[in-house]
LONULUM-572851 format. One record per residue (C-alpha): residue number from 1; residue in one letter; x, y, z. Coordinates in pm, 1 decimal, decimal comma. Last residue first. Layout:
<recs>
nr:rest:X:Y:Z
NUM:A:X:Y:Z .
...
</recs>
This chain:
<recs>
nr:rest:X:Y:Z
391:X:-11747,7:7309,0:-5144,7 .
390:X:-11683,0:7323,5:-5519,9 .
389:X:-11335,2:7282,3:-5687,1 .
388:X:-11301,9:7499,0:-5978,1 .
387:X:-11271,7:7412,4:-6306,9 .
386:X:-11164,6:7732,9:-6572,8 .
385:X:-11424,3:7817,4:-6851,0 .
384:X:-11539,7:8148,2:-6713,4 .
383:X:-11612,7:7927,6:-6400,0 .
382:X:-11695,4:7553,3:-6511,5 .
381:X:-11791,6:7320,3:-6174,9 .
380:X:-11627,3:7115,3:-5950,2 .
379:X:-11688,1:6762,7:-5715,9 .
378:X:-11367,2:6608,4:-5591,3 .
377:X:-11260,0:6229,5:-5575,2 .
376:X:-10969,8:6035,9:-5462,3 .
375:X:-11153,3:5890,2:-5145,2 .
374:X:-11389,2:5624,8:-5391,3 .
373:X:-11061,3:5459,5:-5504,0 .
372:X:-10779,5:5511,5:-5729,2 .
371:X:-10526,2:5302,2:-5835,5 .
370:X:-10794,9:5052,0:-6050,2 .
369:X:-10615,7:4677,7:-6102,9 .
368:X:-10717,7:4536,6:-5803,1 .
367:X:-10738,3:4158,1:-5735,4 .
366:X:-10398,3:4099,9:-5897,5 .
365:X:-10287,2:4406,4:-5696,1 .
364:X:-10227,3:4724,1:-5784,1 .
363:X:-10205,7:5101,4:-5586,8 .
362:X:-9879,5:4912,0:-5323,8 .
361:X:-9912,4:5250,7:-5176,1 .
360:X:-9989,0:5565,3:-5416,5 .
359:X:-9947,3:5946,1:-5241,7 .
358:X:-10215,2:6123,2:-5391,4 .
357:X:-10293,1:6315,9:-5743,7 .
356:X:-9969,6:6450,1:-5822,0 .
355:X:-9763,8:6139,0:-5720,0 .
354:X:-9578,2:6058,4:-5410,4 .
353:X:-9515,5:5668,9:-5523,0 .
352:X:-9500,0:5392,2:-5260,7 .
351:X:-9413,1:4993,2:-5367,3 .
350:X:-9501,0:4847,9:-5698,3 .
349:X:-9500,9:4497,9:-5684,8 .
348:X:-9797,4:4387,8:-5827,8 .
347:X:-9715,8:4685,4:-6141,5 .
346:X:-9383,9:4450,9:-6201,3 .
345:X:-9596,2:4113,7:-6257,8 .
344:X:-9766,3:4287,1:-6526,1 .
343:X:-9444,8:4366,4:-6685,7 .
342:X:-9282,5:4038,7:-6622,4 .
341:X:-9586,4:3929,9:-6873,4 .
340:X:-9506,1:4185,2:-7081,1 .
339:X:-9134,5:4200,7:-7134,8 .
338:X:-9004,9:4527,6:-7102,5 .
337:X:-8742,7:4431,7:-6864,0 .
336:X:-8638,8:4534,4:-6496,5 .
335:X:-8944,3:4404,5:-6350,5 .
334:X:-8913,6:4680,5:-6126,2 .
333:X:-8768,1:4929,7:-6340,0 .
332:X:-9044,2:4881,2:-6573,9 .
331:X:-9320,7:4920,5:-6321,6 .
330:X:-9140,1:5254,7:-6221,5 .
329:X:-9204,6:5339,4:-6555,9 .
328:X:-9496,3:5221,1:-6534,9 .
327:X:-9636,4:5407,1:-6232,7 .
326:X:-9482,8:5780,4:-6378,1 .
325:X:-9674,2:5708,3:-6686,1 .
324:X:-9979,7:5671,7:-6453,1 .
323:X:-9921,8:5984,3:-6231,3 .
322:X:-9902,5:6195,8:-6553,2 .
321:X:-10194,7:6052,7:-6719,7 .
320:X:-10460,5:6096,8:-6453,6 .
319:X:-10281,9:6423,2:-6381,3 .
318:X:-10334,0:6599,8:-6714,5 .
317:X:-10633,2:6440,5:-6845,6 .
316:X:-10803,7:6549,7:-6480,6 .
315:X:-10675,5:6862,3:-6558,6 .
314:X:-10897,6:6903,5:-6838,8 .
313:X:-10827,1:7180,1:-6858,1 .
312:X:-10461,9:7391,4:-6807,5 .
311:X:-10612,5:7708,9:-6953,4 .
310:X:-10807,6:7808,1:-6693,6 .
309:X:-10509,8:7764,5:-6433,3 .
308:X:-10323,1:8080,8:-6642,3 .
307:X:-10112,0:8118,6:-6932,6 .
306:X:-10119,4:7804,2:-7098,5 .
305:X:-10113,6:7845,7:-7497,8 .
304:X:-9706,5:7846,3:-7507,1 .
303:X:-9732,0:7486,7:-7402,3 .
302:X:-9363,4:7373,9:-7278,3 .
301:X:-9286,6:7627,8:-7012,1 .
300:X:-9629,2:7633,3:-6861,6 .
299:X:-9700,9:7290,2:-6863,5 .
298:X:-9358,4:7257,8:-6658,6 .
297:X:-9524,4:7525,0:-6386,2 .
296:X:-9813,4:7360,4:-6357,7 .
295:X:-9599,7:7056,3:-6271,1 .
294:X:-9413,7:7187,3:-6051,3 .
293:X:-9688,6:7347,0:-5867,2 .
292:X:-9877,7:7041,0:-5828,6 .
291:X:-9556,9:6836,2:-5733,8 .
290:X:-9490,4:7135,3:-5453,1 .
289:X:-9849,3:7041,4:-5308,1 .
288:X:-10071,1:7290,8:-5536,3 .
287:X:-10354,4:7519,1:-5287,2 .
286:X:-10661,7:7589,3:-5512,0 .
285:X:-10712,1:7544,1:-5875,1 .
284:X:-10520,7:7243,1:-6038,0 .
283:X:-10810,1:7055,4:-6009,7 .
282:X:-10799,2:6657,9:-5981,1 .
281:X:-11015,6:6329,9:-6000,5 .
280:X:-11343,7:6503,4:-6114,9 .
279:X:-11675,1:6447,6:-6058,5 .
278:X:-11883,4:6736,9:-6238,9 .
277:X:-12211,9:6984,5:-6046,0 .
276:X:-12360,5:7122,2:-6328,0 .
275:X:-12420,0:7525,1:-6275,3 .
274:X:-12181,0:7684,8:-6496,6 .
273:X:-12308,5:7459,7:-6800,7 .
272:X:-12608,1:7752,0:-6737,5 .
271:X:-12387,6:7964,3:-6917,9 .
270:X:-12417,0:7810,3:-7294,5 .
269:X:-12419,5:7436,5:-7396,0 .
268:X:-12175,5:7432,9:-7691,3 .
267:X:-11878,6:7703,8:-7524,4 .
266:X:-11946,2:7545,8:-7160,6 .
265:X:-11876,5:7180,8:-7265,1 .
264:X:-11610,2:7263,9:-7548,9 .
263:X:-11380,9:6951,2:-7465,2 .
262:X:-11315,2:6678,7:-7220,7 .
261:X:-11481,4:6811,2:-6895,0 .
260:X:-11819,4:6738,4:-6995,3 .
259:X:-11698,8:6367,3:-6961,7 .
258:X:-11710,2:6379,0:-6534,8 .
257:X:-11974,1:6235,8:-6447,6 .
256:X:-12288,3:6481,9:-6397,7 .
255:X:-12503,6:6659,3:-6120,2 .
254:X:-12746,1:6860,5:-6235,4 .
253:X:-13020,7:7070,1:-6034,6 .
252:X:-13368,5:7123,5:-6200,9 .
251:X:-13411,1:7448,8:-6335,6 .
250:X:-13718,3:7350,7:-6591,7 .
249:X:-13729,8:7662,4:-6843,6 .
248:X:-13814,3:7367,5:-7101,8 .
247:X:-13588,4:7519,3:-7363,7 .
246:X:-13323,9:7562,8:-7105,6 .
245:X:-13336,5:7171,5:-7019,9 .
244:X:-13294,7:7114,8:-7342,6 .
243:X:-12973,8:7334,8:-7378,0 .
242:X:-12864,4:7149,7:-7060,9 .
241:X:-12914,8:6779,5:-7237,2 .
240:X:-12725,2:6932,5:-7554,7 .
239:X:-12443,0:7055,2:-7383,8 .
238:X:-12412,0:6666,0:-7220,6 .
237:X:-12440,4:6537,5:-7608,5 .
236:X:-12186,3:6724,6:-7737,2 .
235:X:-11931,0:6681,6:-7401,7 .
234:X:-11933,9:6309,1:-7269,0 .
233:X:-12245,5:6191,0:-7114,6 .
232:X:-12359,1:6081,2:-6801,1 .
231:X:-12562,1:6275,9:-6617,8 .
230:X:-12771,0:6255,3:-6275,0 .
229:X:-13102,0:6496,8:-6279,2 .
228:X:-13213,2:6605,4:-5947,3 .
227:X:-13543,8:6649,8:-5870,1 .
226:X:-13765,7:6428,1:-6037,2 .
225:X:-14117,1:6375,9:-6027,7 .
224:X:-14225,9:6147,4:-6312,6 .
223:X:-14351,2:6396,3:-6494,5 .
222:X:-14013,7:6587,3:-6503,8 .
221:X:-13864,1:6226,4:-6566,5 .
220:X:-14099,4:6201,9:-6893,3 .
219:X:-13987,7:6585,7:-7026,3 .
218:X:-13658,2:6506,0:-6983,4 .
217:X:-13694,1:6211,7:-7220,1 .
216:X:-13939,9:6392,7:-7477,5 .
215:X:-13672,5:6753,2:-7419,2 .
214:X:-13382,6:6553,6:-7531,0 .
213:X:-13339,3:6716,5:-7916,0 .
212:X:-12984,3:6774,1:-8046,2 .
211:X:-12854,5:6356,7:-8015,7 .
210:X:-12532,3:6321,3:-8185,0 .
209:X:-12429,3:6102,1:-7893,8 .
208:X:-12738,1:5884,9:-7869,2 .
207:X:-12968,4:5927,6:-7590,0 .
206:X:-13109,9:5707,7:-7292,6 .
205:X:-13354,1:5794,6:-6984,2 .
204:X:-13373,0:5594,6:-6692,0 .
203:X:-13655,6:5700,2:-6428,3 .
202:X:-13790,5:5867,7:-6159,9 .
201:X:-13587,2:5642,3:-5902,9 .
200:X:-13662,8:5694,8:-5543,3 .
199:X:-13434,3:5718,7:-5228,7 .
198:X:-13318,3:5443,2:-4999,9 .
197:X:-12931,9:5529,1:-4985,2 .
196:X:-12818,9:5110,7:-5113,7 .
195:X:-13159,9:5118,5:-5358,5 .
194:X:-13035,6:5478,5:-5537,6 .
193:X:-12655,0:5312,8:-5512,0 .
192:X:-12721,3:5008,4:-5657,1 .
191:X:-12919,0:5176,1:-5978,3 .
190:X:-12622,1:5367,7:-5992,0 .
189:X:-12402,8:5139,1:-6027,3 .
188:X:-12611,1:4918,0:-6306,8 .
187:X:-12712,9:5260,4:-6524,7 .
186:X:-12302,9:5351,7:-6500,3 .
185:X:-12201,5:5080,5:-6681,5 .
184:X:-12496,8:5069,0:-6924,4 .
183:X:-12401,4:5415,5:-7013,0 .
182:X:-12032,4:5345,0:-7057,4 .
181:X:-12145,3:5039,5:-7275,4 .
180:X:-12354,5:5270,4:-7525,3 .
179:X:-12702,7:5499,8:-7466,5 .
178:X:-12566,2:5774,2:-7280,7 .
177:X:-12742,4:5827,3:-6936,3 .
176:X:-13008,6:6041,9:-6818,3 .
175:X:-13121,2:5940,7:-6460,4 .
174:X:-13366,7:6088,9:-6274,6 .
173:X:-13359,7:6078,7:-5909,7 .
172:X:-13658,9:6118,0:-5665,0 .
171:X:-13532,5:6217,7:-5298,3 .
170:X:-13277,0:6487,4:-5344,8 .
169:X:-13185,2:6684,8:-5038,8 .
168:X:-12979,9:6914,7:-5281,4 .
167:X:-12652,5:6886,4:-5124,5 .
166:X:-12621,5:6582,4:-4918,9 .
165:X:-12863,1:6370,3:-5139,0 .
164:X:-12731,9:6447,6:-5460,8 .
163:X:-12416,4:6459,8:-5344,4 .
162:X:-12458,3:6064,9:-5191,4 .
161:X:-12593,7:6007,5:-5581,3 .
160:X:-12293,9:6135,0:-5736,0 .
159:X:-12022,0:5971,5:-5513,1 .
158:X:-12176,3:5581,7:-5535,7 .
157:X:-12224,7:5666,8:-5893,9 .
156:X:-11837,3:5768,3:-5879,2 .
155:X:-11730,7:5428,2:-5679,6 .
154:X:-11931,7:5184,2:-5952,9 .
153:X:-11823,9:5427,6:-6247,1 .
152:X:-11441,8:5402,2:-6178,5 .
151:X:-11225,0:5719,4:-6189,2 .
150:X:-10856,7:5673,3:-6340,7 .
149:X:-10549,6:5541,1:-6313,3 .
148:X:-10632,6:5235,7:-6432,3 .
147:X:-10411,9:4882,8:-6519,2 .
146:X:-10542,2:4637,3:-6760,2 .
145:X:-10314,0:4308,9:-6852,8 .
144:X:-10544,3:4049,2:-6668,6 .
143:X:-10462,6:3681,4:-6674,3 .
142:X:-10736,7:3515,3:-6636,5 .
141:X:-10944,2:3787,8:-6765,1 .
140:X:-11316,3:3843,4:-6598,1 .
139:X:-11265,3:4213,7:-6749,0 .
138:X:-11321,7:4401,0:-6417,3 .
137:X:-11084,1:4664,5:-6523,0 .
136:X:-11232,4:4762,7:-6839,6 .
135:X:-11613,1:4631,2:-6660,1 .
134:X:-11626,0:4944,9:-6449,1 .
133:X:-11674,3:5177,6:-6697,4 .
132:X:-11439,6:5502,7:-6608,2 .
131:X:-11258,8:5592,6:-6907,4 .
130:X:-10996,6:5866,0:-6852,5 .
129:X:-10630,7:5738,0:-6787,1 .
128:X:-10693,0:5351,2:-6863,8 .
127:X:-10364,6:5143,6:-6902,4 .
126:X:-10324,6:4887,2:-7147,8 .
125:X:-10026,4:4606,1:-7029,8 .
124:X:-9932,8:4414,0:-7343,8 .
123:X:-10000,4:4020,6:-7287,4 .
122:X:-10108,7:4061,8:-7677,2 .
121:X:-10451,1:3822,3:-7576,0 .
120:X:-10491,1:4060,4:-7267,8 .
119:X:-10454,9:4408,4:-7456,4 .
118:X:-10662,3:4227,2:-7732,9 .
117:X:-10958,9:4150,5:-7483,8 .
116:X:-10927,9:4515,8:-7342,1 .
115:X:-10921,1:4702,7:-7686,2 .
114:X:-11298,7:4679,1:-7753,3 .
113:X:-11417,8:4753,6:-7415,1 .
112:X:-11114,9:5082,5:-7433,9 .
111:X:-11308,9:5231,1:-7740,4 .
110:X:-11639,3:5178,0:-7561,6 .
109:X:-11550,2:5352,7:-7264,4 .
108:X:-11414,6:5652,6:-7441,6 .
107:X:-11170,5:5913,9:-7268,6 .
106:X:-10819,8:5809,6:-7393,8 .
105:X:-10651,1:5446,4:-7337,7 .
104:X:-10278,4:5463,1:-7273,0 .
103:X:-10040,0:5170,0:-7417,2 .
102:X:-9744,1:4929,8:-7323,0 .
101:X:-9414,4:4814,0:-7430,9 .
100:X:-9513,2:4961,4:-7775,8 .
99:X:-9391,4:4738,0:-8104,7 .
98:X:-9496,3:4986,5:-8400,0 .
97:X:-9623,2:4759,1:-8605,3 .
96:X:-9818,8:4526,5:-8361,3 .
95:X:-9839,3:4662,6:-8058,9 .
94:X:-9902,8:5033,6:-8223,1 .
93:X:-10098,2:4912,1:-8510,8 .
92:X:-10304,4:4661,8:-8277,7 .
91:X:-10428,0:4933,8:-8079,7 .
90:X:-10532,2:5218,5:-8356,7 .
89:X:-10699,7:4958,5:-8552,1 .
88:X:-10922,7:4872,7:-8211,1 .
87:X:-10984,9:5243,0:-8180,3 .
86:X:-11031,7:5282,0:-8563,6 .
85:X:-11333,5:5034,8:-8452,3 .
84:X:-11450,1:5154,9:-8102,2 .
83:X:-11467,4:5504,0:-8262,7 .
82:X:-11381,9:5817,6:-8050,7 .
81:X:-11197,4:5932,3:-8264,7 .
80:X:-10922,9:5662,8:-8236,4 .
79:X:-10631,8:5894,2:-8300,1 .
78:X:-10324,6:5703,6:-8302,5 .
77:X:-10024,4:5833,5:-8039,2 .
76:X:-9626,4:5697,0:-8020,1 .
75:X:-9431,2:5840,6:-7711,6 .
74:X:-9045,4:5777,7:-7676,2 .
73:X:-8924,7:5695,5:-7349,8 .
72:X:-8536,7:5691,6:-7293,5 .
71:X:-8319,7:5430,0:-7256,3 .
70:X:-8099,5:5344,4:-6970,4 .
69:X:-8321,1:5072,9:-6790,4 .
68:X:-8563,6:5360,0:-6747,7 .
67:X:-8470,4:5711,8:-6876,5 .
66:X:-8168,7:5931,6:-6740,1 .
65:X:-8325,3:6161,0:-6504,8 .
64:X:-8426,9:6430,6:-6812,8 .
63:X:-8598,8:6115,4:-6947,0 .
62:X:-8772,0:6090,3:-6659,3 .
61:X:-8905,5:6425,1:-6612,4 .
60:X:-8959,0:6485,5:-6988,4 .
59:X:-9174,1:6141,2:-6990,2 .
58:X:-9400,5:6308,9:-6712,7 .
57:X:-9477,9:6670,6:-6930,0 .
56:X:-9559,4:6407,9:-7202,0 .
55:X:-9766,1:6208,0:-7054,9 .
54:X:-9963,2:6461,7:-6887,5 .
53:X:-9973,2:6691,0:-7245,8 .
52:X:-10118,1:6376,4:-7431,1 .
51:X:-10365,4:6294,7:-7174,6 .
50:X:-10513,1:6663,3:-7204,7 .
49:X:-10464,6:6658,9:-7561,2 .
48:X:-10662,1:6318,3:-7589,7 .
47:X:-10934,2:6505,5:-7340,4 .
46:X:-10949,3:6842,8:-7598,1 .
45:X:-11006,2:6639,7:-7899,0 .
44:X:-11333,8:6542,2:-7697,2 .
43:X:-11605,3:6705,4:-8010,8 .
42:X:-11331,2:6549,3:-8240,9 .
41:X:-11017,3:6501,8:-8242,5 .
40:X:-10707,4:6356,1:-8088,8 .
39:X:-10962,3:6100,0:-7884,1 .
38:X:-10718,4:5891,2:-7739,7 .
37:X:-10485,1:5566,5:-7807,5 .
36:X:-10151,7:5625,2:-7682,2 .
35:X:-9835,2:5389,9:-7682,0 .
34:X:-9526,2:5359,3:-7484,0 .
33:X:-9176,4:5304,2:-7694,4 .
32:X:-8896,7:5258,1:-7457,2 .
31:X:-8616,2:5436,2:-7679,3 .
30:X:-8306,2:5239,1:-7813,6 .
29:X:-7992,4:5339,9:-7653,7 .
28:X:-7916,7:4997,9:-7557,6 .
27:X:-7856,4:4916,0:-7945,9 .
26:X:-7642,8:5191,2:-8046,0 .
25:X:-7465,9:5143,6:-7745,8 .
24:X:-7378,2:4774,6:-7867,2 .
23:X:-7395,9:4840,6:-8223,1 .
22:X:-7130,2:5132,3:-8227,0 .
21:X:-6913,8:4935,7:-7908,5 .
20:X:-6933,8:4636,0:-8140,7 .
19:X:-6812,6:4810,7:-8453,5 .
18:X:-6523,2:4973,6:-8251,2 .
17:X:-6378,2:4657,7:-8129,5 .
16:X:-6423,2:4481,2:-8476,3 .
15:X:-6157,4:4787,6:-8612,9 .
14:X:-5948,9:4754,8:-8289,9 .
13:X:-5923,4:4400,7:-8358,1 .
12:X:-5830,6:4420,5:-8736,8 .
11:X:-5610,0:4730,4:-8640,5 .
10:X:-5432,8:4543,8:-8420,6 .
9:X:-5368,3:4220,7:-8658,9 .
8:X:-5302,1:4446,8:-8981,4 .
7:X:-5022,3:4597,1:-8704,8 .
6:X:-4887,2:4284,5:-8630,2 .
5:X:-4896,7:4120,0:-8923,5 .
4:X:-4659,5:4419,9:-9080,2 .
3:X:-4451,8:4426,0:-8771,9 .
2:X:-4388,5:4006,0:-8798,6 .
1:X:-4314,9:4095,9:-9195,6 .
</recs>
């Protein structure tokens, strides 16, 4: 009878034994869910793909070095459209229902103004990858849960008007600017920057993003005596401004933030796209550090559509997002839970990263929540659809 109890007793215990070690691995093995909220179609499909293929390429890497805290990443994307409303759906589904540790913002301004007060109120760090309106950082939160890797409007207007000057000895500017928050970000910088070099404005000129017809507004800074246009606009209403410009035979010289580089910019405004000077935060074109070239070559071997450098566009999607999912995942580490407000606290106390885009030291603080700064930009231009770095 002792042998009987005995053995019922063991194999009791080693039964409960091998439940807990299936829950308990079962359990840590549970992916890191990050979130993405980007344009996934659409006239800028080709900026959420961008983002998507950055992230992506940089979870592999990871998750091929054993994950974060043990577990691996797992990605979860919405597709806002580039509407500040399914955007704001798009956000709350993934903190909400699909419990992200964190989330990526895509290429709209006003999609990410909508999702920055619920990012805060959640405590569930949102970080920028293509949006560049100063006020998603500079949100006036107490507690601020927005992180950018990204270009910032105040530091690019300051970039696009010193161009302006430098390479086409520009003295009256005219500014054309999308008529929505990004616009209004970008009117306020680079009103600064035109008083701050001591040039003339022409004027401000506003369009809507289905816009086909800009020729009145042009027409009014051509008047006015402009000679350099400054753009902002993301890619159907950017082709539009340079097919009005063709109708008017006026070749003034262009220089334009960088949204034409999210989509079909060269295919919907015809060659002279060629000529618009863009802003951009990265080109894979040129001489690749060994990261560069690694990573090229990893977009290679997982999109069968890249053959060549023209095909890896927008590369600014690309890096922006790889370097920043490489950030919080060392943010993670750091705080050494998921938890947001430990989080937040673990991007403060980031130390050195060699990432694609530059080397990152201590790239957050609470009084700095944008990695990048006025050095980490580049001016290019479309060739046969591929960006090239200009001199």
């Amino acid at each position: 009878m002792g042998s009987v109890l005995h053995f019922l007793t063991r194999r009791a215990v080693l039964g409960f034994a091998t439940v807990l070690l299936a829950a308990g691995p079962l359990s840590a093995q549970e992916p890191i869910k990050v979130g993405l909220v980007a344009a996934l179609s659409g006239q800028s499909a080709k900026s959420g793909e961008a983002i998507t293929r950055g992230l992506e390429i940089a979870i592999d890497e990871i998750n091929t070095s054993g994950g974060v805290l043990g577990r691996k990443i797992q990605l979860v994307r919405r597709d806002d459209e580039s509407n500040p409303a399914k955007g704001s759906i798009a956000a709350r589904e993934l903190v909400q229902k699909e419990k992200v540790v964190a989330f990526f913002g895509g290429i709209d301004t006003p999609v990410s103004m909508v999702i920055v007060p619920f990012a805060n109120a959640s405590k569930v760090p949102f970080i920028g990858v293509w949006a560049a309106g100063t006020p998603i950082t500079h949100n006036g939160a107490p507690e601020n849960y927005v992180f950018r890797v990204s270009a910032v409007d105040e530091f690019v207007d300051q970039a696009m008007v010193a161009r302006a000057i430098a390479k086409y000895g520009a003295k009256k500017l005219g500014l054309m600017l999308i008529n929505n928050s990004w616009g209004e970000s970008n009117e306020e910088g680079l009103r600064k920057a035109i008083s701050d070099n001591r040039v003339a404005l022409a004027g401000v000129e506003k369009f809507e993003g289905n816009d086909l017809d800009m020729v009145p507004q042009l027409e009014r800074l051509k008047q006015n005596g402009a000679d350099t246009i400054i753009l902002v606009a993301n890619v159907a209403p950017a082709a539009q401004m340079v097919k009005s410009l063709d109708r008017m035979s006026w070749d003034v010289p262009i220089i334009s933030h960088w949204g034409p580089a999210g989509g079909r910019f060269t295919e919907l405004g015809g060659p002279r796209t060629e000529k618009v000077d863009m802003i951009q935060t990265y080109s894979f074109s040129g001489n690749l550090s060994p990261r560069g070239q690694k990573v090229l070559a990893a977009l290679k071997a997982k999109y069968p559509d890249i053959k060549t450098i023209a095909d890896v566009t927008p590369a600014v999607g690309i890096a922006n997002a790889y370097d920043a999912m490489h950030l919080l995942a060392l943010a993670i580490k750091k705080a050494g839970t998921t938890n947001g407000p430990a989080l937040r606290k673990g991007f403060y106390e980031l130390g050195t990263y060699d990432g694609l885009i530059k080397t990152y030291t201590k790239p957050f603080s609470p009084d700095n929540q944008d990695a990048l700064t006025k050095n980490d930009y580049v001016f290019t231009h479309f060739v046969r659809g591929e960006i090239v770095p200009l001199n």
